[in-house]
N, C-alpha and C positions, 0 to 999 in steps of 0.2 A: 504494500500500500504506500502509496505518494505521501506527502506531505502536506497534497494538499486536497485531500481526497475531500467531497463533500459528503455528510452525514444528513438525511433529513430526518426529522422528528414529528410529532405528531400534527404539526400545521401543514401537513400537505398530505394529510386522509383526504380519501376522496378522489387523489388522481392516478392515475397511470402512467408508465412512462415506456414508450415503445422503442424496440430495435430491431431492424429488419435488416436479414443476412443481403449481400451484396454478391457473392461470390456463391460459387458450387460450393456444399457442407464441404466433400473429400478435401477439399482447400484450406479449410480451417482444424487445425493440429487438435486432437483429441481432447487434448487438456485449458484447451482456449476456453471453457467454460467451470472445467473442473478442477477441482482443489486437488494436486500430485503435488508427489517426493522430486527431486532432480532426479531420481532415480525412475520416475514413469512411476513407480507406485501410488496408490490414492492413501491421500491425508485422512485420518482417521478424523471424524468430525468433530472432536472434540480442540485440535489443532487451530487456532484461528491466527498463526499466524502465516500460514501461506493462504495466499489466495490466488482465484484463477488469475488471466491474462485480461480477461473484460474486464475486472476490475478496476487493475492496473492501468488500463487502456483511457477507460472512461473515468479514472479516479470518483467512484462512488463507493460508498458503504450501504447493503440494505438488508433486511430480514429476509434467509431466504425463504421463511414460510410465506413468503408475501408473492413467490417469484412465480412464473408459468413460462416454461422452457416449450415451445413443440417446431416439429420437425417432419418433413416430408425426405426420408433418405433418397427414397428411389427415381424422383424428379422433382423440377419444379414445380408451383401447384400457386395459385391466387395468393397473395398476399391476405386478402379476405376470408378465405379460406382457413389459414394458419392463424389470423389473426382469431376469429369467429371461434375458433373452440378451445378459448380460454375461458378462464373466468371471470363471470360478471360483462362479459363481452356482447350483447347488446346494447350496452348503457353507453359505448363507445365506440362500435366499431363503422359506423357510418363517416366519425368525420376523422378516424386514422385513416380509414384506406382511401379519403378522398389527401388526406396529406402525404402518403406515402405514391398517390397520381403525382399528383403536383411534383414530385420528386424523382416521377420517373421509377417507380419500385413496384409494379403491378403483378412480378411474380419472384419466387423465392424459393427456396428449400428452409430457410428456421425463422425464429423471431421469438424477444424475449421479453417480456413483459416483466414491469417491477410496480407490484399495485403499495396506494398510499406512499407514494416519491414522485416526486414532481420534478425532473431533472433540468426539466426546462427552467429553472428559478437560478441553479446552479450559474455564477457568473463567469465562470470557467470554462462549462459545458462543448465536449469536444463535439461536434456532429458527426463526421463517420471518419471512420478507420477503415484497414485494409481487407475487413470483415463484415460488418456493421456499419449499418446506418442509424442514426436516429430520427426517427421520425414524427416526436411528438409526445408530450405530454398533456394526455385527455380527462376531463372529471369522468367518476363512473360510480354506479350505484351499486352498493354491493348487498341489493337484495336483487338485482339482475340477472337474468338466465347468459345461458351459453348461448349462443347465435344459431350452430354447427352442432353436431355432434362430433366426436373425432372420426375422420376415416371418412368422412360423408365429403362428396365429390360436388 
């Protein structure tokens, strides 16, 4: 973790904060989202102090019980799509995947989602890297359904 990582705290319930993959997944190294040894080993979870590469990347801190990681290995697939079968993801997914247009990112294989962070406040905040993009931070409701089911085309 940087030094200048930003932490958010309870004043930004409420939002979401989206990241949409940029590249083919096979392009992004295994451990770009997971917590590993130098040795390729995974960190035991009680370890906090390595952390993945997104982190590092995007200098954020957040709870990952808050997180929703999904993935399409086998192609690309709608951004809408991968967006839509998270959680609470009706309350939001109308005006991410009109931002993720506007950016040119209408389809993908991952995207990762950090509910109650609002990254966009962050003064620092990177937009995209060689993997990710960011593409917004949306309110949502989290007595909200799924959009999608998973797996549903």
């Amino acid at each position: 973790m940087n030094a200048h990582s930003y932490e958010l705290t309870k004043n930004h319930e409420g939002f979401v904060s989206i990241w949409v993959g940029i590249v083919p997944l096979a392009e992004i190294p295994e451990e770009y989202f997971m917590k590993r040894y130098d040795d390729g080993t995974e960190v035991d979870d009680d370890d906090e102090d390595l952390e993945p590469n997104f982190i590092d990347d995007f200098s954020v801190l957040y709870d990952e019980d808050r997180v929703d990681y999904n993935c399409c290995v086998e192609e690309f697939v709608s951004v809408e799509r991968l967006i839509g079968e998270c959680s609470h993801s009706t309350s939001y997914l109308k005006p991410a995947c009109e931002s993720a247009k506007k950016l040119g990112l209408e389809t993908t294989q991952n995207v990762i989602l950090l509910h109650d962070f609002n990254y966009a406040l962050n003064p620092l905040h990177l937009k995209k890297n060689k993997y990710m993009h960011f593409i917004g931070s949306f309110p949502f409701d989290s007595d909200a359904e799924i959009a999608f089911q998973s797996g549903a085309k």
